[in-house]
C-alpha positions in Angstrom: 125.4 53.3 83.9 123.1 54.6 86.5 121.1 52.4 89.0 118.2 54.8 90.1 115.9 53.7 93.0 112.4 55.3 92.8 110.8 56.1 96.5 108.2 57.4 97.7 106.6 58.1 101.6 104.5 56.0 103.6 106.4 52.9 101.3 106.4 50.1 103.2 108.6 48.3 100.2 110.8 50.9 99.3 113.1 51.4 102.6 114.7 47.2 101.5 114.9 48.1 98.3 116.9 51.3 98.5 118.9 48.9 101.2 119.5 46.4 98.9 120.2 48.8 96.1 123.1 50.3 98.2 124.7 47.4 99.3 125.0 46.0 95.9 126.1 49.3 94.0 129.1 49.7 95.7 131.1 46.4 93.7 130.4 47.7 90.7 131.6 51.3 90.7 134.6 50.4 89.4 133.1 49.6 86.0 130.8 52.7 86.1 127.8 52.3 87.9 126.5 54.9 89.8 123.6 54.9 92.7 121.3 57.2 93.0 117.8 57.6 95.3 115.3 59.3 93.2 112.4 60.3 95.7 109.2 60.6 93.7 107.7 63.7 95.7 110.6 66.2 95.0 110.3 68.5 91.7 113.2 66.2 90.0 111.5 62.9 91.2 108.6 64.0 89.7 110.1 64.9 86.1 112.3 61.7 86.1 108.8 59.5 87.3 107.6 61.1 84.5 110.2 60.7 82.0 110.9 57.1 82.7 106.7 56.2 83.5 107.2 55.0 86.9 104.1 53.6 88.0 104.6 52.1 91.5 107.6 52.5 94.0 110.1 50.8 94.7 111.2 50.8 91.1 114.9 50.0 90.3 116.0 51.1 86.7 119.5 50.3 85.2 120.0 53.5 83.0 122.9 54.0 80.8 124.8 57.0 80.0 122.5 58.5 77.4 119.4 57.9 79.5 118.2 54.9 77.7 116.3 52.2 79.9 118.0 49.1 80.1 116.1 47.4 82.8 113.1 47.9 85.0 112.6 46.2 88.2 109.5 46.5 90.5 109.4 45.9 93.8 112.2 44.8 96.2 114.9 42.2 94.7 117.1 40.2 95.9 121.1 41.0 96.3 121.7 37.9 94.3 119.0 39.1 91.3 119.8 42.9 91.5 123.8 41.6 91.0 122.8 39.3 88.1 121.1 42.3 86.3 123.6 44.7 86.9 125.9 42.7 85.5 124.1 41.6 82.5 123.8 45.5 82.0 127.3 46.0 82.5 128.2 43.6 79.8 130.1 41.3 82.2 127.4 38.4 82.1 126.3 36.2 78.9 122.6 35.2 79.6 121.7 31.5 79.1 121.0 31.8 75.3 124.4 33.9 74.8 126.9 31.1 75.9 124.9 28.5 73.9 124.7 31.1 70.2 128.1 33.2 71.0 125.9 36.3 72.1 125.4 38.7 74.6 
């Protein structure tokens, strides 16, 4: 799984985001995840903007292995939000309607 953070310059947004971002990444190598800054101005930010439609930075996607989306987030999130959706990601978290029907 891949956390990409989407950046661009002049951003006043995306410098807490990409802090947050790398705080949080860190606890949850072990099962996989792996941070990476994706600056919207360079020739690969501008194909994965593209591929993935970002519209505004900062733009936080949970990507898994195959490059399928798994969750968007725009703007700046919290440590304790960006850890919940990691995790729900991951497979390590049951939402609210998954401890109450059996399901993730």
């Amino acid at each position: 799984m891949k956390l990409l953070v989407f950046v661009s310059p002049g951003c006043p947004h995306c410098p807490a985001a990409e802090s947050v971002a790398r705080r949080v990444a860190p606890e949850y190598n072990e099962f996989g995840l792996y941070f990476k800054k994706v600056r919207t101005r360079t020739d690969e930010g501008k194909r994965l903007s593209s591929m993935y439609r970002i519209m505004a930075t900062p733009t936080i996607l949970l990507v898994n292995d195959e490059g399928e989306e798994k969750k968007r987030i725009v703007g700046t999130p919290s440590e304790s939000s960006l850890k919940n959706e990691i995790e729900k990601a991951l497979g390590l978290k049951k939402s609210f309607f998954g401890k109450i029907f059996g399901k993730k």
